[in-house]
VOPAZA-459893 format. One line per field, with one value per residue (C-alpha): residue in one letter; x negated, y negated, z. Coordinates in steps of 0.02 Angstrom, whole numbers. Each point is the difference from the previous one (the first is absolute). Layout:
N
res: (A / ...)
x: (X / ...)
y: (Y / ...)
z: (Z / ...)
This chain:
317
res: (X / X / X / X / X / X / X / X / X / X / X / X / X / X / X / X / X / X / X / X / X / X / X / X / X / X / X / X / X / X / X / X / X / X / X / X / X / X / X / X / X / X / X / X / X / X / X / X / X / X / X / X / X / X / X / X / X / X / X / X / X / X / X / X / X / X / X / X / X / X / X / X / X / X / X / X / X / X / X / X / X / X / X / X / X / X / X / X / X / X / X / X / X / X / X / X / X / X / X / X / X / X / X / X / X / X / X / X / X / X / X / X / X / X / X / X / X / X / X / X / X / X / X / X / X / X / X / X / X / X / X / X / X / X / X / X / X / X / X / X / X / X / X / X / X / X / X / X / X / X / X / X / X / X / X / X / X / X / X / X / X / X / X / X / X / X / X / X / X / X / X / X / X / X / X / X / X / X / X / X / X / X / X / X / X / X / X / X / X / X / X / X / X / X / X / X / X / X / X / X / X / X / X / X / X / X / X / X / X / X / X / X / X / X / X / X / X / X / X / X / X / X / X / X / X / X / X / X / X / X / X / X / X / X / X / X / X / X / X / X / X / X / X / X / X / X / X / X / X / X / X / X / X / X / X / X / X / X / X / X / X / X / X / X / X / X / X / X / X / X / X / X / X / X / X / X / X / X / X / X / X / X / X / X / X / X / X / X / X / X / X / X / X / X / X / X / X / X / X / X / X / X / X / X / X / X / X / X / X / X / X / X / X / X / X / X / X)
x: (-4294 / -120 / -26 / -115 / 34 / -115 / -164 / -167 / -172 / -160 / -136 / -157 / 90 / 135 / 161 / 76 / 170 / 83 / 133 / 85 / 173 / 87 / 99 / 54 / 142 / 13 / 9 / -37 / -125 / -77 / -95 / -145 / -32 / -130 / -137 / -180 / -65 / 155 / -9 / 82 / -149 / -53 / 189 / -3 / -172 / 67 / 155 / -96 / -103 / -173 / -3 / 35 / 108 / -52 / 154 / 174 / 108 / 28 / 93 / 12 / 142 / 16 / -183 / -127 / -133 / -135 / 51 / 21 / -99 / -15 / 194 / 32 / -143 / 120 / 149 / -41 / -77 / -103 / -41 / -113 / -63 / -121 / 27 / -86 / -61 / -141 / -61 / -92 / 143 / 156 / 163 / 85 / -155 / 9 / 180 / -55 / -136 / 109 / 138 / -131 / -64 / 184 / -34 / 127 / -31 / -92 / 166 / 91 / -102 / -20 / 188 / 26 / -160 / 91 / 180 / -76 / -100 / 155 / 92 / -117 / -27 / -177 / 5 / -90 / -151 / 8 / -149 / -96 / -131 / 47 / -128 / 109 / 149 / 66 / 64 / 166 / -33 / -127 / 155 / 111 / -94 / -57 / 195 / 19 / -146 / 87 / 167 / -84 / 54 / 161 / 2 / 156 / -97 / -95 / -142 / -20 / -125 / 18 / 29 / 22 / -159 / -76 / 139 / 69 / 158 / 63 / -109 / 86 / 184 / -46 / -65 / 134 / 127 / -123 / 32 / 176 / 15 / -83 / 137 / 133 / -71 / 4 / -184 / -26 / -121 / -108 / -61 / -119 / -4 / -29 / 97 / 173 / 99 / -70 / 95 / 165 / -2 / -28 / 13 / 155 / -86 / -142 / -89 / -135 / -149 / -114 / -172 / 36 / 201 / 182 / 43 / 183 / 101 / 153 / 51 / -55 / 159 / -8 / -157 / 60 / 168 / -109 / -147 / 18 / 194 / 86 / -92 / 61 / -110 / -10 / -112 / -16 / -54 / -181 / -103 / -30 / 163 / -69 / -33 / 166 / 99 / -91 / 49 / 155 / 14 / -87 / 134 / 139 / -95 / -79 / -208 / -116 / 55 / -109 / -78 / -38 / -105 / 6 / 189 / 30 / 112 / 24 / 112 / 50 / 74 / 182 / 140 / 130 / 82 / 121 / -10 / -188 / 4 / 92 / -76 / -177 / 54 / 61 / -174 / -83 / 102 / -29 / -221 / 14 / -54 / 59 / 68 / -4 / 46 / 96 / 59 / -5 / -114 / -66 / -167 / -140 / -126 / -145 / 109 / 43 / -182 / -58 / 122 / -53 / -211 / -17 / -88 / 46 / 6 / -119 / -133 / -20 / 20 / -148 / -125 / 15 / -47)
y: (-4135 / 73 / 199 / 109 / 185 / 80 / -86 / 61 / -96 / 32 / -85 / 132 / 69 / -134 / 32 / -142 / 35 / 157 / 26 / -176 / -9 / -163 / -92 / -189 / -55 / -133 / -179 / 37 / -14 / 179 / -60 / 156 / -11 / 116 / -19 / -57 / 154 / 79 / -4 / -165 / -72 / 163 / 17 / -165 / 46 / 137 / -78 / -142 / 120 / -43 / 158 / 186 / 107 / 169 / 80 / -58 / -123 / -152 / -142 / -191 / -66 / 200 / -9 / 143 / -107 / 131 / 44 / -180 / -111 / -147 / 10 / -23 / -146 / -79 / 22 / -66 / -120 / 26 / -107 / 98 / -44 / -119 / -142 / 69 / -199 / -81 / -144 / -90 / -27 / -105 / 68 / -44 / 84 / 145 / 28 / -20 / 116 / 127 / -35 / 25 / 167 / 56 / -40 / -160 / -106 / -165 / -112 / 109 / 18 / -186 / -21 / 137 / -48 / -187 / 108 / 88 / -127 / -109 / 160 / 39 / -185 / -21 / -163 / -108 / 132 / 81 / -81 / 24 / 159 / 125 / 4 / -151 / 102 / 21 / 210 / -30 / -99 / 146 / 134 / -106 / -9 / 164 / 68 / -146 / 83 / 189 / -109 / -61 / 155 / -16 / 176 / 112 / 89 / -62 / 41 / -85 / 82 / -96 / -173 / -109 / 84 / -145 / -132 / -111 / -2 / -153 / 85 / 156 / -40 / -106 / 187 / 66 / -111 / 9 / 194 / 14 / -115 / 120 / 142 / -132 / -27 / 171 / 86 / 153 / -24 / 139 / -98 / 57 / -75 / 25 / -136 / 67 / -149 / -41 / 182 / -50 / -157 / 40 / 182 / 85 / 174 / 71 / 122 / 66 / 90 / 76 / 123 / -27 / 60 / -94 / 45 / -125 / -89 / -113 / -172 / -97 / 11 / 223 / 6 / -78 / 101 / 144 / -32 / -76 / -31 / -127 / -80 / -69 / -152 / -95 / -149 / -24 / -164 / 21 / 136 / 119 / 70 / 54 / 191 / 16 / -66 / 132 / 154 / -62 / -23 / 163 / 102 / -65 / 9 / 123 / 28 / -140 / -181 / -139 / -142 / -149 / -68 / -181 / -26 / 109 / 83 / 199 / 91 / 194 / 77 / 51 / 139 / -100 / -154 / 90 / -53 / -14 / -216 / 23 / 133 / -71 / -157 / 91 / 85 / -165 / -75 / 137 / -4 / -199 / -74 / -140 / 1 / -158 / 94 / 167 / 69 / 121 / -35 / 87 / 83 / -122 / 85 / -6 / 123 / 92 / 4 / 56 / 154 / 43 / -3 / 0 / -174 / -181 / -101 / -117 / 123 / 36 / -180 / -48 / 152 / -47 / -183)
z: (3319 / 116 / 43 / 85 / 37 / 126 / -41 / 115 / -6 / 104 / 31 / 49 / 152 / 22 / -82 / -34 / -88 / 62 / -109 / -39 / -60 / -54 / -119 / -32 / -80 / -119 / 64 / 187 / 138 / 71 / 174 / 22 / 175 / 112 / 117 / -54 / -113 / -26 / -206 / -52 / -83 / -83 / -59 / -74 / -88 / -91 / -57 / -56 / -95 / 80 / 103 / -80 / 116 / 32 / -40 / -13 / -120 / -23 / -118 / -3 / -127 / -69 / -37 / 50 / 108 / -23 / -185 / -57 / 114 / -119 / -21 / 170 / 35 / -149 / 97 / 186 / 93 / 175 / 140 / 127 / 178 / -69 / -105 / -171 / -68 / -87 / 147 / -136 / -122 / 57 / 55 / -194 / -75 / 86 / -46 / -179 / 0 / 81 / -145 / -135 / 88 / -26 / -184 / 16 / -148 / 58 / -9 / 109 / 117 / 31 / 2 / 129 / 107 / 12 / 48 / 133 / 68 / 27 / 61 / 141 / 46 / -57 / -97 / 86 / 21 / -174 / -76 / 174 / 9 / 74 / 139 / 56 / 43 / 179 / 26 / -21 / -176 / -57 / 11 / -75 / -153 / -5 / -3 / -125 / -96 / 16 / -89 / -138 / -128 / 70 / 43 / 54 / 142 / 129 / 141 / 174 / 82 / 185 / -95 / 176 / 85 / 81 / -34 / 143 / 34 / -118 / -145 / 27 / 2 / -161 / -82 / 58 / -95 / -163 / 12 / 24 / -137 / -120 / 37 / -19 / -166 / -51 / 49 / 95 / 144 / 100 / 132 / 131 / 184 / 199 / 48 / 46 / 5 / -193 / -55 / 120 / -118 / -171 / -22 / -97 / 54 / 129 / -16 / 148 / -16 / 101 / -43 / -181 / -3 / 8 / 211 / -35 / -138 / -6 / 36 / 156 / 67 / -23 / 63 / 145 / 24 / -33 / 114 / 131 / 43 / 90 / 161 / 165 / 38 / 161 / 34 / 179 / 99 / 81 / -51 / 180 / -46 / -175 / 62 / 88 / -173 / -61 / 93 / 17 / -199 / -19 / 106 / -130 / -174 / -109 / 2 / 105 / -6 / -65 / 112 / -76 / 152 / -53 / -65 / 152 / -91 / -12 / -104 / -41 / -144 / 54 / -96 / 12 / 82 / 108 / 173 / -12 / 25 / 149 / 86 / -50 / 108 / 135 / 6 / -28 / 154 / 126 / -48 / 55 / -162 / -63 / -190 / -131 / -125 / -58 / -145 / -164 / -161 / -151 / 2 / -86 / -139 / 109 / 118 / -164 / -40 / 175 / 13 / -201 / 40 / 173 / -29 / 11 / -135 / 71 / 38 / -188 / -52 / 123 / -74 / -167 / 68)
């Protein structure tokens, strides 16, 4: 439903999309993950139509977005970073108005504003203005507004920015209930666990190109392995967990200073636990905790940019 074969876009000296390749399939959630500035806005632009790549290809439902522009505005439905609303009219009005922009006959649009304001649980506020609206009620009615054409193909350009954590997890069930139903999503974000979640593919990018694809659970294999993790019981000990960790595993371990936890990727399970506790026991430090997990996202993410997740989520605070 979605495709884009080796698109490039600069901005004076700044080049923004390097080469982008993707593709979506029909009915499923593509998570575009990268670091602040790595292209995902700018790639959402020109599949949207409002930006013009400088070279490259692209489709949305089979349709040419640079040939056929108005086709494509017919076909999809965008949400970006910022909740796109009239603050003067109320939240049922501005579904309306959106509905009529999509040339929806008058009727129609009523009907659906009224379905979607009982579908994103904003009865009670529907005939409030907008200006009214907590953050969490603003997005919600914005991707209500995106819905109201009932389009096949949809945008999310960072749809939970600035959500707490209640207001997220209920976007999060609103999206996954549009690919139930049938819509392809392209869904941009910096918050790891949000991809984990919802996402039937990831893809990474970095400086404008796709660095990694595949499921959360390949990017993982892939990336960063399987980990030995010990939490130990009083944080001097911290640096000898870690050479001793380090001597067993593969690359530098990770602290985490206030779980006082550290943890190393390892190649295999073989006689590692056992020998890791031996080493443990002979540098005095006292364990709570030992054993094997999967790598998380943000590890994923790290070994993929060189950059933690939460550094990029901060600058584009």
């Amino acid at each position: 439903m979605i495709e884009a074969v080796g698109l490039h876009k600069s901005f004076g000296s700044t080049h923004a999309l390097a080469g982008l390749d993707l593709d979506v399939t029909e009915g499923t959630i593509l998570c575009v993950l990268g670091p602040n500035g790595a292209g995902k806005t700018t790639a959402v632009r020109v599949l949207t139509t409002l930006t013009h790549p400088d070279s490259g290809h692209a489709t949305v439902a089979g349709i040419d977005v640079v040939r056929h522009p108005a086709q494509v505005r017919a076909k999809i439905g965008v949400a970006g970073q910022y909740a796109a609303l009239d603050e003067l009219l109320t939240g049922r009005e501005n579904l309306q108005m959106v509905g009529r922009l999509y040339r929806v006959s008058g009727s129609d649009a009523r009907r659906r504003a009224d379905e979607l304001i009982e579908r994103f649980e904003l009865t009670e506020a529907a005939d409030r203005t907008v200006k009214t609206y907590s953050g969490g009620m603003r997005r919600r009615l914005d991707l209500g507004a995106a819905l109201m054409a009932q389009p096949p193909v949809i945008f999310l350009d960072e749809p939970t920015t600035g959500l707490d954590p209640k207001g997220r997890l209920s976007m999060w069930d609103l999206i996954a209930q549009l690919a139930r139903g049938g819509t392809t999503v392209l869904m941009t974000t910096q918050y790891l666990e949000e991809a984990d979640q919802l996402a039937d593919d990831i893809v990474v990018i970095d400086h404008g190109r796709v660095i990694a694809r595949g499921t959360a659970d390949e990017l993982k294999r892939q990336v960063a392995g399987e980990r030995l993790e010990v939490t130990i019981s009083d944080s001097p000990w911290l640096d000898a967990a870690r050479r001793a960790l380090e001597s067993l595993g593969e690359g530098p371990a990770h602290v985490d200073t206030d779980a006082r936890r550290v943890s190393v990727a390892v190649a295999s399970h073989e006689g590692v636990l056992t020998r890791a506790i031996r080493e443990l026991d002979a540098s005095g430090v006292h364990v709570d905790d030992i054993g094997f997990r999967r790598p998380t996202l943000d590890e994923v993410f790290l070994a993929l940019t060189g950059r933690p997740a939460e550094e990029t989520v901060e600058a584009t605070a």
